[in-house]
C-alpha positions in Angstrom: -4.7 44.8 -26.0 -4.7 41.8 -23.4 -1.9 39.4 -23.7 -1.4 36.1 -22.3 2.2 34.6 -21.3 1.9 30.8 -22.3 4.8 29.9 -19.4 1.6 30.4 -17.1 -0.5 27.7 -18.9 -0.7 24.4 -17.9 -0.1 21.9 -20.3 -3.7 19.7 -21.4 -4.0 16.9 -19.2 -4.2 13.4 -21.6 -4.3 9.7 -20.9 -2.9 6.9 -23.4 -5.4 4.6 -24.1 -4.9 1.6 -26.4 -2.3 4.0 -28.3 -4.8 6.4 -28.8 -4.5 10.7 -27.0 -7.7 11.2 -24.9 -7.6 14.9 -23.7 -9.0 15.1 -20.1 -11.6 16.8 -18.7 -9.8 20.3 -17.3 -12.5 21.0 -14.7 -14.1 17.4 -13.4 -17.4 18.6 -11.1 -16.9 19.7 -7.6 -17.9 16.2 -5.8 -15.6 14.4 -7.9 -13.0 16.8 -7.3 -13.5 16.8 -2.8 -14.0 12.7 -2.7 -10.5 12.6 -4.6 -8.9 14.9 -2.2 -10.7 12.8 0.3 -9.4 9.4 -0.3 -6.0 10.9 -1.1 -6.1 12.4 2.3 -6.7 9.2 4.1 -4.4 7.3 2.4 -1.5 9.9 3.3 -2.7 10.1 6.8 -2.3 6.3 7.0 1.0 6.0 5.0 3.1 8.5 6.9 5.9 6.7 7.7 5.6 4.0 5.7 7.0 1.9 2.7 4.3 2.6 0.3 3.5 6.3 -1.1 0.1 7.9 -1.4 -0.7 9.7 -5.2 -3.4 12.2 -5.7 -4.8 13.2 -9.0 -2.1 14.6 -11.1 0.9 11.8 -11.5 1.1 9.8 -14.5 1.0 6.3 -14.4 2.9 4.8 -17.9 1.9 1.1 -17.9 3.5 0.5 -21.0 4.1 2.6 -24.4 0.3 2.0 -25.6 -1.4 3.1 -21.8 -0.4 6.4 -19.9 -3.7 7.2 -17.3 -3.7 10.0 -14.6 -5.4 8.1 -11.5 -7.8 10.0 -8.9 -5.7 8.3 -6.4 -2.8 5.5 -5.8 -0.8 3.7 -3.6 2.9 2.6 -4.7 5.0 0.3 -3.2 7.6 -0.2 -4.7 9.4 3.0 -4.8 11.9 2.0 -7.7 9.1 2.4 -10.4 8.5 6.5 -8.8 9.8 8.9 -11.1 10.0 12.4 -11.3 7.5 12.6 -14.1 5.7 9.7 -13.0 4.9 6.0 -12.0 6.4 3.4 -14.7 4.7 0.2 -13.9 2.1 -1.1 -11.8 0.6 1.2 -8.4 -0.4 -1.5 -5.9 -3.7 0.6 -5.3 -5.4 2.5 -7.7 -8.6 4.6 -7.4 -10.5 5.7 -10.0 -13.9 8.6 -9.2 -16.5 8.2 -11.9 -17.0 11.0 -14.2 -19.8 10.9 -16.9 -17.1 11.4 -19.2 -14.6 8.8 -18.1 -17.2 6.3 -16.9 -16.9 3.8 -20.1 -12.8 4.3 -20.1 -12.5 3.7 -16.0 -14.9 0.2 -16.2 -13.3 -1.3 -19.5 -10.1 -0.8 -21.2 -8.3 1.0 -18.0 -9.7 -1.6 -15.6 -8.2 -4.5 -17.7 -5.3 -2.9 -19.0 -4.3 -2.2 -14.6 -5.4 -5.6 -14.2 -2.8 -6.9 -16.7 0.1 -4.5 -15.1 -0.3 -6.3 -12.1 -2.1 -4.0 -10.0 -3.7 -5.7 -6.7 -6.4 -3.2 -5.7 -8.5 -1.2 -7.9 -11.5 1.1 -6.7 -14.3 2.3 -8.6 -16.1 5.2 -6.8 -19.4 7.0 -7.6 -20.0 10.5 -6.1 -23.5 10.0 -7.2 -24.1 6.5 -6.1 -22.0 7.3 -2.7 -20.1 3.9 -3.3 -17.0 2.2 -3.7 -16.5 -0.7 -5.3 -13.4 -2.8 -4.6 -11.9 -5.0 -7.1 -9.2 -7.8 -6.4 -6.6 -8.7 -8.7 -7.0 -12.9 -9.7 -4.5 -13.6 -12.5 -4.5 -10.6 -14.3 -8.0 -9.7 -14.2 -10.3 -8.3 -11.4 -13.1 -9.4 -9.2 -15.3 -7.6 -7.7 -14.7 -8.4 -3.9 -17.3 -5.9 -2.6 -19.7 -2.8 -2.4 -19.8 -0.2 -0.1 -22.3 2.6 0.0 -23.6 5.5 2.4 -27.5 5.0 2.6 -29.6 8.1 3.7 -31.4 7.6 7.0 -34.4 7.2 4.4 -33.3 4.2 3.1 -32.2 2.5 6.5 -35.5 2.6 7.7 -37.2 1.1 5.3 -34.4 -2.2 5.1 -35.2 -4.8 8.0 -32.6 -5.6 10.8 -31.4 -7.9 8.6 -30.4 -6.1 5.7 -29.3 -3.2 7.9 -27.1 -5.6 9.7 -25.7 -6.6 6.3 -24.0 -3.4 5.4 -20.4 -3.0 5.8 -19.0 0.3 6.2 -15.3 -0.3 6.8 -13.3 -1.2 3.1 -10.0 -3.6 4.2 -7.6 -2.1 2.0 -5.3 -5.2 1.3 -1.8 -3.8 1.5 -2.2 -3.6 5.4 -3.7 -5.8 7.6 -4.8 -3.1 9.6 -6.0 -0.2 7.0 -9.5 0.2 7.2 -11.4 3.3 5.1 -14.7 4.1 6.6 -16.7 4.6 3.3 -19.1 8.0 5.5 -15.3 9.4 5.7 -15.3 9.1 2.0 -18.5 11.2 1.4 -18.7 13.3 4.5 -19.7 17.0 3.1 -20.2 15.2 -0.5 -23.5 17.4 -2.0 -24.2 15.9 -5.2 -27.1 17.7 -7.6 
């Protein structure tokens, strides 16, 4: 007779979302899972010694009593809203990793309600696309401020010099003057199917 001992089990991972229990995906797909770890990873590299504090996926953010969401990855500032069970207020940075589950969530009400909050930064990345988008916070709601996106040596050949010359690879991240992310970093070793 096998038994299990539930001290072992992990609690289900759930967001808040407009008051309402979404239970998370327990096992997102492997790309989503390495470009998480990725950004996280830069992030801590760059932050280590520094005011703000570098999240990966895993710490709850509680906006308010109607909005709980589990980030990819975040940057906090201001150190008095870190908790031991979590973030209670705005991250300065947040970074969400689309999921076809999520997808709808992470581009609407969670993208206005961390616009409201007060949030300054918010990325949207696609493991498929191989892209980050990089929204600005203007008064309480975000503005796309740019694109970034690996293209495949395919794909550079057949843009002109112009259009090659257009791409920007290096994402400002606004907190420091000097924080760059190299968006190739961000996918290197990424195999999506």
């Amino acid at each position: 007779m096998e038994t299990s001992n539930l001290a072992y089990k992990d609690p289900p991972r759930v967001e808040r979302i407009e008051g309402k229990t979404y239970l998370m995906s327990p096992r997102p797909r492997v790309s989503h899972n390495r470009v998480a770890f990725r950004i996280a990873h830069i992030f801590a590299n760059y932050l280590e010694g520094k005011t703000c504090v570098p999240f990966a996926d895993g710490t709850d953010v509680h906006l308010d009593n109607e909005n709980t969401y589990i980030p990819d990855a975040m940057i906090v500032c201001d150190r008095s809203i870190i908790q031991d069970d979590g973030i209670y207020g705005a991250p300065d940075l947040v970074v969400e990793v689309l999921s076809p589950s999520a997808m709808q969530n992470d581009r609407g009400p969670k993208m206005r309600h961390y616009a409201a909050a007060g949030v300054k930064e918010y990325w949207i990345v696609s493991p498929i696309g191989q892209s980050v988008e990089v929204y600005y916070n203007h008064d309480g709601f975000f503005m796309l401020d740019a694109a970034y996106t690996v293209y495949s040596d395919r794909d550079l050949e057949r843009m002109d010099d112009d259009e090659r010359n257009a791409i920007r690879y290096d994402i400002p991240v606004s907190l420091y003057k000097d924080f760059r992310v190299n968006v190739k970093n961000v996918f290197k070793d990424i195999i999506v199917s």
